[in-house]
C-alpha positions as CSV (number, residue, x, y, z in Angstrom):
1,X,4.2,-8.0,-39.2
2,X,3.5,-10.6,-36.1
3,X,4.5,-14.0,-37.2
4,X,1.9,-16.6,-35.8
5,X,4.5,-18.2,-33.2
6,X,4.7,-14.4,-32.2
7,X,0.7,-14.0,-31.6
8,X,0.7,-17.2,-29.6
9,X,3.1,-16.1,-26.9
10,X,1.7,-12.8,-27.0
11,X,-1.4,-14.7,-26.2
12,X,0.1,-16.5,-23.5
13,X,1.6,-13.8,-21.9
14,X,-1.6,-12.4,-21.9
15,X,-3.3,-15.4,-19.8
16,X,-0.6,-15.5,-17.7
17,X,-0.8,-12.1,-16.5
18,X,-4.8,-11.9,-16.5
19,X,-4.8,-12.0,-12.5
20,X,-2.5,-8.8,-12.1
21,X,-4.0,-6.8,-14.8
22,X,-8.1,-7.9,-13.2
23,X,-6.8,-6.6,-10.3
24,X,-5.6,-3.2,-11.7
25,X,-8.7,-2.5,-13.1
26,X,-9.9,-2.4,-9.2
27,X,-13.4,-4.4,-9.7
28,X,-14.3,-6.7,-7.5
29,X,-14.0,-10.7,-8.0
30,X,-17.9,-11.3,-7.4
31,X,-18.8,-8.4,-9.8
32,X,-16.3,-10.1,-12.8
33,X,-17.8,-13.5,-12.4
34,X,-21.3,-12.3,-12.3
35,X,-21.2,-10.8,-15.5
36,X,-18.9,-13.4,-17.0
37,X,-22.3,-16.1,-16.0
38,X,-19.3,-18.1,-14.0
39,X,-19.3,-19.8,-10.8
40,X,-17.0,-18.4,-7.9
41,X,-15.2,-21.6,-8.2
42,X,-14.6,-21.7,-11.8
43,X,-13.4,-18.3,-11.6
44,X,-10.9,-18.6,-9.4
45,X,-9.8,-22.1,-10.4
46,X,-9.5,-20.0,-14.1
47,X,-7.6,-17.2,-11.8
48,X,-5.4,-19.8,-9.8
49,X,-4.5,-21.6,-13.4
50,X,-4.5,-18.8,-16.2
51,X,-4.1,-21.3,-19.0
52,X,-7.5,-22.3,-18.6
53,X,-9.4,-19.6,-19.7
54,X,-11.4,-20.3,-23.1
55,X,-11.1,-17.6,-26.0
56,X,-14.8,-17.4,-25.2
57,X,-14.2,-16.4,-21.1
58,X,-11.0,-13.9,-22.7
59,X,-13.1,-12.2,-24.9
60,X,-16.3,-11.6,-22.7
61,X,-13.8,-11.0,-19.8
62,X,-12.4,-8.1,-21.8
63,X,-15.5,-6.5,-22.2
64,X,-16.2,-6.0,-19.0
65,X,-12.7,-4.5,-17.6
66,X,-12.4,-2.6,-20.7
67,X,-14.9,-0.3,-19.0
């Protein structure tokens, strides 16, 4: 079992590769902010500093590139 120090830089990891795994899943920026309800500056101010993103943004963000 995953100790909690273990699921927080799993987690952080995570953010920090958010920008090389949005672009595998080959949508487009406009179509991810769209859907999130985000501003094309807050997104990419969220893209250009990964530790920004809310547990909110993460979990609606992988709703729509889990598709």
């Amino acid at each position: 079992m995953r100790t909690p120090i273990e699921i927080i830089r799993e987690y952080e990891e995570l953010r920090q590769q958010l920008p090389e795994l949005i672009k595998a899943t080959g949508y487009r920026d406009m179509y991810i902010f769209d859907k999130l309800k985000m501003t094309k500056s807050t997104y990419y101010r969220r893209m250009a500093h990964p530790d920004t993103w809310t547990t909110e943004e993460l979990n609606k963000l992988f709703e729509v590139i889990k598709n």
